[in-house]
N, C-alpha and C positions, 0 to 999 in steps of 0.2 A: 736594294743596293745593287748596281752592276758593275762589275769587275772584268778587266779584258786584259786579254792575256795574246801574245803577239806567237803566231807556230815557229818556232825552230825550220831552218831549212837550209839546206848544202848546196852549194855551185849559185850557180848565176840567178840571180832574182830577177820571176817574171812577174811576179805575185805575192800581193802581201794579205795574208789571214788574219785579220782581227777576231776573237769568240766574246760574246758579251754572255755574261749568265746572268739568268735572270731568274727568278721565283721558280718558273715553268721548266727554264733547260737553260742550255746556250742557243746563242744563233752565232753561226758563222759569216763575217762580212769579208767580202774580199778586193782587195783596192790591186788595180791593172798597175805594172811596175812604173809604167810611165804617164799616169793617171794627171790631171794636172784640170783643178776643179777652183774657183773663184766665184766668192758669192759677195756682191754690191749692194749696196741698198740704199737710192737711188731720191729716196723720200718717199714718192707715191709710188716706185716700184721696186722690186727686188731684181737681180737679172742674178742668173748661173750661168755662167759662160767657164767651157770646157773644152779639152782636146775631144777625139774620138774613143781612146783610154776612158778620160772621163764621165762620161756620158755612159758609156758600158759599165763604168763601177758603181756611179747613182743607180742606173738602172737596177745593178744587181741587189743592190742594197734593198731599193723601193721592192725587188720580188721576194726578198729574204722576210721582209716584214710583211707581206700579203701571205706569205705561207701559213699553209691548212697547222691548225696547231697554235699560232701564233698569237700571245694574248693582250689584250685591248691596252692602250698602254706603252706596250714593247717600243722601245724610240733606240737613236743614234746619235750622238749629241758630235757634229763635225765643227771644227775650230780654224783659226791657221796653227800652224805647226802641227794640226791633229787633222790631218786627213784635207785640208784646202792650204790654196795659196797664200802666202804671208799677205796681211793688209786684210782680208777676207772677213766679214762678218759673221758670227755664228751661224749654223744653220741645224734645224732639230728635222727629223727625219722620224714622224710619231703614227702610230697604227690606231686608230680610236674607231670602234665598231660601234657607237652609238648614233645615234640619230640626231 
């Protein structure tokens, strides 16, 4: 089961902490205040088109689940109204260390 829990914070948002727990721990994800991420899907292709925000908050994400520790499995389930643009197609964000 994962549960996410959004940090408390004061004054001007530049940054937002998402903590997912999972069996192993939490992982911390963190979306840039003006992040702004769009996933299409296209038929034969998918396209992610993003600001510069964006693109640094995927990334972050893609490193949070490449960390040492991090177990097979461990995903991110992004939505619209959940971390992409309204209209946006789901997009899973999953770590699988098998072959």
């Amino acid at each position: 089961m994962v549960f996410m829990a959004f940090e408390p914070g004061g004054g001007p948002v530049e940054s937002t902490q998402v903590t997912v727990v999972t069996e192993g721990g939490g992982l911390v994800f963190t979306w840039d205040a003006d992040a702004r991420i769009e996933v299409r899907n296209l038929g034969s292709e998918v396209v992610i088109e993003a600001n510069a925000a964006g693109l640094r908050t995927l990334a972050g994400h893609l490193l949070v689940l490449a960390g040492d520790g991090v177990s097979d499995g461990a995903h991110l389930h992004l939505e619209d109204n959940n971390g992409l643009e309204d209209g946006s197609v789901g997009l899973v964000l999953e770590r699988s260390d098998e072959e």
